[in-house]
N, C-alpha and C positions, 0 to 999 in steps of 0.2 A: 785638391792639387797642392804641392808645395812650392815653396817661394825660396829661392836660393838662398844666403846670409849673405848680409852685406860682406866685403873684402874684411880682411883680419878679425872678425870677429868672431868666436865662436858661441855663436846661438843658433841654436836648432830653428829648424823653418818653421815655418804659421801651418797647420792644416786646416782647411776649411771644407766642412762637410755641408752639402745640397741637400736637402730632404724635400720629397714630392709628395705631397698627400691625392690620392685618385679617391674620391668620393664615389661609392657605392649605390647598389640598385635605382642602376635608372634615372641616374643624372638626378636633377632638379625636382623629376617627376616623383619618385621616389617609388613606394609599392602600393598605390591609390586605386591602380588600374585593375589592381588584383583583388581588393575589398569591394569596388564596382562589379566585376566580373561575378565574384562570388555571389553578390547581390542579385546579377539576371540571371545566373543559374537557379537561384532559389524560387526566383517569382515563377519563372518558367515552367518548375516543377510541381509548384503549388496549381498551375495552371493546369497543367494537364492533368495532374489532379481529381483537379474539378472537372475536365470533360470525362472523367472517367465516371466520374459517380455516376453525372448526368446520363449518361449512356447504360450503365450498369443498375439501375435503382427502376421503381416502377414509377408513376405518377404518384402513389399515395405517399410511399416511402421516400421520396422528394417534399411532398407537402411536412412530413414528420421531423424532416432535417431541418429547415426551414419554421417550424413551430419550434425546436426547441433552438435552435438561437433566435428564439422571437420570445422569449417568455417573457412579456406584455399583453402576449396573443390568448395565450393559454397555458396554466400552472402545469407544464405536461410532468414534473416530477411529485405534485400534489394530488394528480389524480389516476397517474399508472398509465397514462397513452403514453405509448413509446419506452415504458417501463423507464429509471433512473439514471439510462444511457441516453448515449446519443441515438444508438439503433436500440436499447432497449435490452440492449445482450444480443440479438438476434444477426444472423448475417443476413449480407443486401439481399441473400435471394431467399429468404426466408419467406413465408406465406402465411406467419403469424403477424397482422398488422397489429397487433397490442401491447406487446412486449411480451418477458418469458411466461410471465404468469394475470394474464388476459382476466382469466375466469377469475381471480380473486381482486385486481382492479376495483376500484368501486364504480366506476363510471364504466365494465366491460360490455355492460349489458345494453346499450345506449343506442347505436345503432342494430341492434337485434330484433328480430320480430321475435315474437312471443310465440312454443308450439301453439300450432292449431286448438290441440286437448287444454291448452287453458285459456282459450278467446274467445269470450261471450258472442252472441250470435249478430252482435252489431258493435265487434271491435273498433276501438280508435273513435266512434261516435258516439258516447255514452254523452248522458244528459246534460250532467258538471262537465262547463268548461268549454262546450259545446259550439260554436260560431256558425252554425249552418240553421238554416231557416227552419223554422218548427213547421210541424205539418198546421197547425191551426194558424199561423201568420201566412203559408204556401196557399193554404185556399183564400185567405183573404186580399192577398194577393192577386191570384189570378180572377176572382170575382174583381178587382179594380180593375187589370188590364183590358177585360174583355169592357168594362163602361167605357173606359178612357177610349179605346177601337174605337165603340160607337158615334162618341163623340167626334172623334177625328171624323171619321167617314162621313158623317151628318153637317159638317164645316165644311169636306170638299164639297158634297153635292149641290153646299148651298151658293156657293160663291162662284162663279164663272169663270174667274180669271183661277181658282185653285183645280177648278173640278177636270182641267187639262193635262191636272198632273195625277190626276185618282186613278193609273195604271203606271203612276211609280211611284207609288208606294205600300208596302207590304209588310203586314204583320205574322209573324212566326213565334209559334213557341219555340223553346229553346230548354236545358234543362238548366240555365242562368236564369233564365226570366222569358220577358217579351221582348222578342226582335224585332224594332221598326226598320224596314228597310227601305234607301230612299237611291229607286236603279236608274241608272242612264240607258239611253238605246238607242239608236242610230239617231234617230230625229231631235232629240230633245237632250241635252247633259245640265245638269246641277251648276256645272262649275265650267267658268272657261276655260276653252281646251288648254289646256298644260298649263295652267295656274290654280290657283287656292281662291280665286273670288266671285261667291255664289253671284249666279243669277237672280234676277229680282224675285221670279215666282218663285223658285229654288227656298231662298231668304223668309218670302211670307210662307211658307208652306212650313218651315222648322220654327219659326216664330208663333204659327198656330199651335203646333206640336208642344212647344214651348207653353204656351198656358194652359194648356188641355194636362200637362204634367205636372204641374206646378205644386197642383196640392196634396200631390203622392209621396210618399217620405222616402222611396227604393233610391237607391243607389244607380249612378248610370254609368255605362261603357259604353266609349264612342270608337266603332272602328273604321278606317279610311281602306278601300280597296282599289286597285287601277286594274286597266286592261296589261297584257306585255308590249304594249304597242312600246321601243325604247326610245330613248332621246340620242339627241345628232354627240352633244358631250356630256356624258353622266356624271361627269364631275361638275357640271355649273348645274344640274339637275337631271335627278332621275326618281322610277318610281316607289323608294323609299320614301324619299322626300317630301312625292306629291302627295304619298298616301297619308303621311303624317299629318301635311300642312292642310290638307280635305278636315280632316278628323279635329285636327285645333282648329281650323276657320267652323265649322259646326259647333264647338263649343262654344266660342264666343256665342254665337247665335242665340245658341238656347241660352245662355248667362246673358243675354240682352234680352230674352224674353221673360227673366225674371224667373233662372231654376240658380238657387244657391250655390256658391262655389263648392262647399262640402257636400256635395252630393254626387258631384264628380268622381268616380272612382279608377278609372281608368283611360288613357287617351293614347289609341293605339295605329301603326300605321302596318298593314300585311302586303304593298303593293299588291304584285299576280301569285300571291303565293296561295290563295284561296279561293281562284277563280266559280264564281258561280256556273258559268257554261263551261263545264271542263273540257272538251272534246273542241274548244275551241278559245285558247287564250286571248285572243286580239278581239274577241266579239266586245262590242260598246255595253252589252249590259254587264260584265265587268266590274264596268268604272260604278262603285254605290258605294253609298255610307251607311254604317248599321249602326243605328243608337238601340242600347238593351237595357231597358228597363230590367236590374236583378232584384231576385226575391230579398226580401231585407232578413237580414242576418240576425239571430239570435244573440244575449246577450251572457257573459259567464252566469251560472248559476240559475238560469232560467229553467 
């Protein structure tokens, strides 16, 4: 605006000019929201992404994505699985799981069986290398199991308080070895109902067991079996648990009756999954333990 001159003199007026500055995008905020934004559009996309593979790929071709960003797991660019890609060159729906060129791979032939026309007539079990019991340790073997029976049986008969138990217990072959089996039945069980803590006879009966083994070198498998009868909550227990905890409370046993702890070879629990009376889950003879004596295992280069 201008200022009038004072009276008589002549000087021009003062102009004075306002200048307003409006600051741009977004106030204060500035354009942050829009670097963010871009940021959840990207994750998002990478997201869905991912559910696509997942949906579009098979199981194997999942585990191959996953191996090659794991190369710690497996050199997949040093031995040709999945060929030098990520897929190998191949598309998701491809049906070559080896990459383009499988057959010259050095590692193609890996899970391949071999034609028939060049499989000797006892492939896969050839002498070298061998871990399965020789037939001259298999008869020698089975000549122990049948002494070690006698022995047992000749201990129930002899003792009174055991010989109440000599229609539960049972020896079976098996193509592992010898099956001792130790069955409950309506009258009698091994173990208190719905707990892992042997009965006293139960106790001396695998205690005998126990030194009548003691001086055989085979390897043992302990398995625990129950009836389907279930539990009120199978979360504070049921019969996975009880079959397991049967099957380790029988180990201790026989390792208190002085069978070494490396002879132990397996400690397994099947609940009702293997019911002895099939035609009837809940029947009490069910509930048994099976210790198997296996045939002892050859050694490389035997």
């Amino acid at each position: 605006m201008a200022k009038a001159a004072p009276h008589g003199h002549n000087i021009p007026p003062k102009i004075i000019v306002k200048k307003i500055y409006i600051e741009g995008g977004g106030g204060h905020h500035g354009g942050a929201w829009k670097v963010a934004y871009a940021d959840f559009v990207t994750a998002m996309m990478a997201f869905f992404l991912l559910l696509w593979l997942l949906g579009a790929t098979t199981e194997k071709q999942r585990k191959g994505i996953a191996d090659y960003f794991a190369p710690t797991l497996i050199d997949t660019h040093a031995i040709g699985i999945g060929g030098s890609g990520l897929l190998g060159g191949e598309s998701l729906m491809s049906n070559n799981k080896l990459g383009p060129k499988a057959a010259a791979a050095r590692v193609a032939s890996m899970g391949l069986a071999a034609p028939i026309a060049q499989q000797g007539p006892e492939s896969g079990l050839g002498k070298k290398g061998s871990l399965r019991s020789t037939p001259a340790s298999r008869a020698e073997d089975l000549k122990s199991f049948e002494t070690m029976r006698r022995q047992v049986m000749a201990k129930i008969a002899g003792s009174k308080q055991l010989a109440r138990l000599a229609n539960h217990i049972r020896f079976i072959r098996t193509a592992d070895g010898l099956r001792i089996d130790l069955v409950d039945d309506a009258d009698y069980s091994m173990f208190a109902s719905g707990t892992t803590m042997l009965d006293g006879r139960a106790g001396d009966l695998i205690g005998m067991i126990a030194q009548s083994i003691a001086p055989m070198g085979n390897p043992i498998m302990i398995r625990g079996h129950t009836d389907s009868v279930p539990y009120g909550d199978p979360r504070a227990m049921n019969n996975w648990m009880l079959a397991t905890g049967r099957a380790e409370a029988t180990r201790r046993r026989l390792a208190l009756g002085g069978i070494p702890e490396a002879r132990f070879d397996r400690i397994e629990g099947v609940a009702d999954r293997e019911p002895m009376i099939a035609n009837n889950p809940a029947d009490p003879r069910n509930r048994r333990v099976a210790i198997t004596l296996l045939y002892r295992r050859g050694v490389f280069g035997q």
